[in-house]
NUVEX-909904 format. One record per residue (C-alpha): residue number from 1; residue in one letter; x, y, z. Coordinates in steps of 0.1 Angstrom, whole numbers. Layout:
    n  res      u      v      w
  NUM    A      X      Y      Z
...
END
This chain:
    n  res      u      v      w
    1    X      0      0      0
    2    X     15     39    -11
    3    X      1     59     18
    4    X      7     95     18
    5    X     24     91     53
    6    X     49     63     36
    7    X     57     85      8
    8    X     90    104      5
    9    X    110    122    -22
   10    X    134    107    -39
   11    X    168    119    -49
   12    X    162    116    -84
   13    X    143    145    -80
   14    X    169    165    -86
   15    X    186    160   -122
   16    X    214    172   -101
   17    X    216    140    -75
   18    X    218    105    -87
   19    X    210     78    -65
   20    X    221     40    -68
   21    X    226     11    -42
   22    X    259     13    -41
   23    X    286     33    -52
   24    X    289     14    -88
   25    X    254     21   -100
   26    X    250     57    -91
   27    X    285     66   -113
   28    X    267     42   -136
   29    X    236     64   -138
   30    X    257     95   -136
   31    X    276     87   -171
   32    X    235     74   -186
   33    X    224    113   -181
   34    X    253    139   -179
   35    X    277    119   -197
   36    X    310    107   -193
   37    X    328    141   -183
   38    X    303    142   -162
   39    X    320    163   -130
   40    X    312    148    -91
   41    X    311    170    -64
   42    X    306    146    -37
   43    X    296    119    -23
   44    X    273    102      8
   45    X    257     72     19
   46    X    217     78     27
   47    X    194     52     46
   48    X    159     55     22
   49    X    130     44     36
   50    X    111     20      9
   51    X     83     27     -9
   52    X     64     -4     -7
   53    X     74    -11     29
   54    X     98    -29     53
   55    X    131    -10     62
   56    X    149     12     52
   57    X    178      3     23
   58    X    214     24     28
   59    X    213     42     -9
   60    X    246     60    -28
   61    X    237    101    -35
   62    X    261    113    -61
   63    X    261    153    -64
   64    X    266    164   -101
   65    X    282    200   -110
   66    X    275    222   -137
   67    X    303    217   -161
   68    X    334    247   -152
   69    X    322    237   -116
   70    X    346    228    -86
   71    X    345    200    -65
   72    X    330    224    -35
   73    X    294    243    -43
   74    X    282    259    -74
   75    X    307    286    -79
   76    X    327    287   -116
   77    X    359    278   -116
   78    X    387    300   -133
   79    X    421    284   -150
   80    X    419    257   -118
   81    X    404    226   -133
   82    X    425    204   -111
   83    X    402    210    -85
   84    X    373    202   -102
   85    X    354    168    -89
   86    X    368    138   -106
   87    X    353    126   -141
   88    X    327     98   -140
   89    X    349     74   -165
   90    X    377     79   -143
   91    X    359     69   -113
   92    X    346     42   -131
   93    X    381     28   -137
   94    X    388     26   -107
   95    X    357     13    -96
   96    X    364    -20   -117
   97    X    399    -20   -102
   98    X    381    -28    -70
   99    X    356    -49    -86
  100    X    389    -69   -104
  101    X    408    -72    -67
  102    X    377    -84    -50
  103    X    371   -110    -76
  104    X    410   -124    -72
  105    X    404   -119    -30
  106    X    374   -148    -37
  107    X    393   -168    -62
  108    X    421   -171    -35
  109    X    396   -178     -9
  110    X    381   -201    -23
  111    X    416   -220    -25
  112    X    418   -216      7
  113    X    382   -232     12
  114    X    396   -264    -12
  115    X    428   -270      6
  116    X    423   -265     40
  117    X    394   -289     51
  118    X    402   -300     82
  119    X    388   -298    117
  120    X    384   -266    133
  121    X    390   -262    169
  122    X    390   -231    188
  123    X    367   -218    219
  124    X    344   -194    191
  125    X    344   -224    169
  126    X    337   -249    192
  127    X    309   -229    210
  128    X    288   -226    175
  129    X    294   -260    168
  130    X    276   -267    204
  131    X    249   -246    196
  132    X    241   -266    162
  133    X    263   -252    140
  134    X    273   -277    110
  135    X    309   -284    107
  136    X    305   -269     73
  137    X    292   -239     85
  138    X    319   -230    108
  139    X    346   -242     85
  140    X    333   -215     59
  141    X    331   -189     87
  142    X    365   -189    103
  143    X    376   -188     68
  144    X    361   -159     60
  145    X    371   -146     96
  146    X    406   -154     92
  147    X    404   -135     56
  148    X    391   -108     63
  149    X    405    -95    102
  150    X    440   -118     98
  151    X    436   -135    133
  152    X    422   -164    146
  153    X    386   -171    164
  154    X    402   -177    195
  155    X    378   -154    214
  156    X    340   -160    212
  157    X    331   -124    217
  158    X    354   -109    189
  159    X    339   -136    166
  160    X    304   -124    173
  161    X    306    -91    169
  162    X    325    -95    137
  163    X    295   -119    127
  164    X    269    -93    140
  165    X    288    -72    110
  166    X    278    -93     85
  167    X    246   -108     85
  168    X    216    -89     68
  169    X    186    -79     87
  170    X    155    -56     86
  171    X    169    -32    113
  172    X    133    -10    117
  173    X    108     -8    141
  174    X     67    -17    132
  175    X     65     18    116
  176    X     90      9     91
  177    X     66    -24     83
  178    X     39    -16     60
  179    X     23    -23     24
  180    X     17    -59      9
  181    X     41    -95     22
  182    X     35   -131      9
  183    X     49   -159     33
  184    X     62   -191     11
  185    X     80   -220     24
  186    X     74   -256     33
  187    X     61   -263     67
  188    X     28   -243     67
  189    X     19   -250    102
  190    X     54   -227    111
  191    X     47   -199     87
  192    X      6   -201     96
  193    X     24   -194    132
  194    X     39   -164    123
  195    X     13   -148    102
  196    X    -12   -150    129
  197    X     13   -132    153
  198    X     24   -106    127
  199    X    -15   -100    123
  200    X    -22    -97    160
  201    X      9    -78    162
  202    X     -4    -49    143
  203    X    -32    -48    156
  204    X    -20    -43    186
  205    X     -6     -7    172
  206    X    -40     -1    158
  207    X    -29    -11    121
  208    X    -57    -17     99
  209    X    -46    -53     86
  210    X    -56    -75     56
  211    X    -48   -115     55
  212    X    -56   -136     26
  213    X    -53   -172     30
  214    X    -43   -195      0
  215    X    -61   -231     -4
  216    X    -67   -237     28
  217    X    -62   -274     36
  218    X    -97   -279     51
  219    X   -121   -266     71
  220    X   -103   -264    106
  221    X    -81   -240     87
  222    X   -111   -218     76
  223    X   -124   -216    115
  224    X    -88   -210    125
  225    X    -86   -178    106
  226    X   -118   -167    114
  227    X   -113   -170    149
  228    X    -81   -151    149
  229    X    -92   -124    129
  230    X   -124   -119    154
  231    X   -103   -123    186
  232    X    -82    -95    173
  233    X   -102    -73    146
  234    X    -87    -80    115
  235    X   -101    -89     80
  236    X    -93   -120     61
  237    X    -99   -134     33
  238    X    -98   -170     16
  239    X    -83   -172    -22
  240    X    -92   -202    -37
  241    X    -85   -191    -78
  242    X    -59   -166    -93
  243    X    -86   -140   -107
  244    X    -98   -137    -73
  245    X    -59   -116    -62
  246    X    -71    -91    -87
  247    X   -102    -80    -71
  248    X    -90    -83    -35
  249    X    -61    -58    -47
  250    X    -80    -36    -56
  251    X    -89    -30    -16
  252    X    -51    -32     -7
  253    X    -54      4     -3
  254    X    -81      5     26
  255    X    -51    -15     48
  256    X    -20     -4     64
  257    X     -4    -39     57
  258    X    -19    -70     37
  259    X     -1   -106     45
  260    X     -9   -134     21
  261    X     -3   -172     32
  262    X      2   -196      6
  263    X      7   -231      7
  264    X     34   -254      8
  265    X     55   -245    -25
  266    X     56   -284    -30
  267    X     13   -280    -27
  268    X      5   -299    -63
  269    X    -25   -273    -64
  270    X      2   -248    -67
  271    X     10   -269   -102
  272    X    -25   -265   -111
  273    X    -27   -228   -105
  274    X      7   -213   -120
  275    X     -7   -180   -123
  276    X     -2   -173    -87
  277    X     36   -178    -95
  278    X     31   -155   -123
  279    X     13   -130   -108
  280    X     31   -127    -73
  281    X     71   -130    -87
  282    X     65   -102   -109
  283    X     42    -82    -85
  284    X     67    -52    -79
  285    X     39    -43    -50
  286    X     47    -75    -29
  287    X     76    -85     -4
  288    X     75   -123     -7
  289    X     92   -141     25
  290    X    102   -173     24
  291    X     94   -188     58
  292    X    114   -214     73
  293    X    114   -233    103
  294    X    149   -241    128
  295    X    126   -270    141
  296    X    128   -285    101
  297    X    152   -304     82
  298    X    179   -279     71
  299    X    192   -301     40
  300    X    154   -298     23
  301    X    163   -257     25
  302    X    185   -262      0
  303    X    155   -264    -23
  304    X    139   -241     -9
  305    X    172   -215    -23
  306    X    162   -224    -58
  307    X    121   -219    -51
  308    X    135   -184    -32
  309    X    148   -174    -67
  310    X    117   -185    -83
  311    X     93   -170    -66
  312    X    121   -139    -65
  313    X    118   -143    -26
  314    X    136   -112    -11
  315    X    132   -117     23
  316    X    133   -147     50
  317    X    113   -152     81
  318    X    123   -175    108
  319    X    101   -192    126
  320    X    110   -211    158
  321    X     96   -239    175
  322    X     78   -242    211
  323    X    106   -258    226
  324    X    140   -251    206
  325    X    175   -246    220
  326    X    198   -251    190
  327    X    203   -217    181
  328    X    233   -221    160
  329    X    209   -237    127
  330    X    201   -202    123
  331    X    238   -196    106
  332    X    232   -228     87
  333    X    201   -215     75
  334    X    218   -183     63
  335    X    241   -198     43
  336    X    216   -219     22
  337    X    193   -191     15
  338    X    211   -162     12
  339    X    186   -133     23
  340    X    184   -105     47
  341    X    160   -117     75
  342    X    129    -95     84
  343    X    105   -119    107
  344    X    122   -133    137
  345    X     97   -156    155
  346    X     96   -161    192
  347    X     95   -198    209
  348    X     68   -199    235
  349    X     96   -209    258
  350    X    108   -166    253
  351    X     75   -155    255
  352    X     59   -163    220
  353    X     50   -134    196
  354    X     68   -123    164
  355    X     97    -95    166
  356    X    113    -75    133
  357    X    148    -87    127
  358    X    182    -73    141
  359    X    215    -87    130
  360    X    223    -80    172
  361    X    191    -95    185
  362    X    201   -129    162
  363    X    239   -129    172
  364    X    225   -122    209
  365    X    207   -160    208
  366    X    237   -172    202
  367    X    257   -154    239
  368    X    230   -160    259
  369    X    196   -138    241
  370    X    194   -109    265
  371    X    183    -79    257
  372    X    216    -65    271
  373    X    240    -90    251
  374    X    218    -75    217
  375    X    226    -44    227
  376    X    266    -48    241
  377    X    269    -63    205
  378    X    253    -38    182
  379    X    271    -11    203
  380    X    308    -28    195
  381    X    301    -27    159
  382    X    290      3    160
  383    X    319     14    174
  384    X    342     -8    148
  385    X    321     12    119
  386    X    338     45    137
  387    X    368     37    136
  388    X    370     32    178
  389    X    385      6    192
END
C-alpha cells in the first residue's frame, strides 16, 4: 500500500543528485544522463525508507556540478580545473579496479576453502558447533574470519561481533513495516504461526490489517482464521482461484499492511494454479518471505534456495519452534538461502510473539539472548564502523 504518510521524495528529483545502491550504480547512472565528463562534487551514503514497505535500504547520493564547476558548491571555476570533482569514467576505472581485486580476493579464498578442510577447533568455533552449527558452516566462517580481520577465532566475543557485521537484517521498528508481504515455504503449520502473530501484532498498534489465505487445507483451517481475525479485529480473506488476487487488490489500499499465506511450495495445487507464480514473482507491490522453520530439516532448504529465486523471494522469516535450543541452525540456515531476515519468531519458551529482525538481536541467541548481550553487541560494531577501538 502507497500511503501518503509512507511516501518520500526521492533523490532523483533533482537531475542534479543521482542515487544508486551502491557506489557502482549511481556513477553508472551519472555517465546514462550527464555523460562521461560528467563532473562529481561529492559523495554520501543515505538510509531511504522503501516505498512499498519494510526498512529502510542504505542508498549512494552522487552530487553532479554544472560543467566549469569545482569540486565544492556551485561557484565557476577559473584556470583551476585540477580541482574540479573527478570525471565519472575515471571513477569508473577505478571502480572496476576494485571490482577486479575483489574478484582475485574470492578466487584465493576459495583456494583456501579447497585446501584446508580439516577440523576446526578453537573456543568461538567450538561454542557454534555446540549450539548446532554444521561443521560446514563454521569451516566456511572462520575462513572468511581469518580473511578478512588476519587473526584467529580464539575469542568467542570478537567472533560475534565480527558476525553481527555481516549478517543482513531488517533493522526497523513496526513503523518501518507496512504495504503488501506473501509468506512461502514448506512447513505451513510454522509460517501459519507467524502470520497470525504478525496480524495480532499490528493490531495491537492499531494497524488496519488484511490476511488472505491461500487453499486452505480444510475446514479447521477456515475456522482458524476466522477465529483469529475476530479475537483480534482484522479482516481475512480465503483465495481459492488466481482472478480472485485481482479484485482483492483492488482493496489493498483501505489496509496499512496485507499478508498473504500460501501453501506449501511443493502443494500440487500450486501446479494446477501457476498463475499465482506469475502473478506474485512479478508483483513489484509484494515482499515475498520465504518462511522457514529451525525446528525442520535444514538439508530440504537447500530447495527451498532455488524456489526463493523463483518466486524472486527477497526476504526470510524465521520461525521457531515451542521448545528449541539449538540456536546455531540459524547460521546454517543463512548460508543456504542467502537473504536479509525480516521476521524473527519467538518460541513460547521466550515468550511467543513475532519481533522485526536485528543482525544483534540474532547474534545475541547465540551469547546467551538478552536484551543487554543484543545491545553490548550492536554497540561494538557500532563502534568498529567508527573507527574506535
Amino acid at each position: 500500500m502507497f500511503t501518503a504518510r509512507n511516501s518520500r521524495p526521492q533523490a532523483e528529483e533533482n537531475p542534479r543528485v543521482i542515487t544508486g545502491y551502491s557506489l557502482k550504480e549511481a556513477y553508472r547512472k551519472v555517465r546514462l544522463v550527464h555523460g562521461e565528463n560528467a563532473v562529481i562534487q561529492g559523495t554520501r551514503t543515505v538510509a531511504v525508507r522503501m516505498g512499498n514497505g519494510l526498512g529502510t535500504k542504505k542508498m549512494v547520493e552522487v552530487t553532479v556540478g554544472e560543467p566549469g564547476t569545482g569540486g565544492q558548491g556551485n561557484k565557476p571555476v577559473i584556470h583551476r580545473r585540477p580541482e574540479a570533482g573527478p570525471p565519472a569514467q575515471a571513477v569508473q576505472a577505478e571502480l572496476d579496479r576494485i571490482d577486479n581485486l575483489v574478484a582475485d580476493v574470492q578466487v584465493e579464498l576459495e583456494r583456501v576453502h579447497a585446501r584446508e578442510d580439516g577440523p576446526v577447533s578453537s573456543p568461538a568455533t567450538s561454542y557454534l558447533e555446540s549450539l548446532g552449527t554444521s561443521r560446514e558452516t563454521v569451516l566456511r566462517l572462520t575462513h572468511r574470519y581469518r580473511a578478512e580481520t588476519g587473526q584467529e577465532p580464539t575469542e568467542r566475543d570478537a567472533f560475534l561481533k565480527w558476525l553481527t557485521g555481516k549478517l543482513s537484517a531488517a533493522e526497523c521498528d513496526w513503523d518501518g513495516f507496512y504495504g503488501s508481504h506473501a509468506f512461502l515455504g514448506f512447513d505451513r503449520h510454522a509460517r501459519q504461526e507467524l502470520v497470525f502473530r504478525t496480524c495480532a501484532q499490528f493490531r495491537e498498534l492499531g494497524r488496519e490489517v488484511l490476511l488472505l489465505v491461500a487453499f486452505p487445507e480444510h475446514e479447521g483451517t477456515i475456522a482458524r482464521v476466522q477465529a483469529e481475525a475476530s479475537r483480534h479485529g482484522y479482516d481475512a480473506a480465503v483465495i481459492r482461484h488466481p482472478r480472485q488476487l485481482q479484485s482483492c487488490q483492488e482493496h489493498f489500499g483501505d489496509y496499512d499492511v496485507v499478508l498473504f499465506e500460501l501453501p506449501d511450495l511443493d502443494d500440487p495445487v500450486l501446479g494446477e494454479f501457476p498463475e499465482f507464480q506469475t502473478w506474485l514473482a512479478a508483483n513489484a507491490g509484494f515482499h515475498r518471505h520465504m518462511v522457514v522453520s529451525l525446528g525442520t530439516d535444514l538439508p530440504a532448504a537447500g530447495t527451498g534456495a532455488d524456489l526463493a529465486r523463483t518466486w524472486n523471494c527477497d526476504w526470510l522469516a524465521v520461525s521457531r519452534p515451542r521448545r528449541f535450543e539449538r540456536e546455531g541452525k540459524i547460521l546454517d540456515l543463512l548460508e543456504l538461502i542467502s537473504l536479509p531476515v525480516s521476521l524473527d519468531g519467538v518460541s513460547d519458551r521466550e515468550g511467543g510473539g513475532v519481533r522485526i529482525a536485528r543482525a544483534a538481536d540474532l547474534v545475541a541467541r547465540l551469547s546467551g539472548g538478552s536484551d543487554l548481550a543484543a545491545a553490548t553487541l550492536l554497540a561494538a560494531v557500532e563502534a568498529t564502523a567508527r573507527g574506535e577501538r
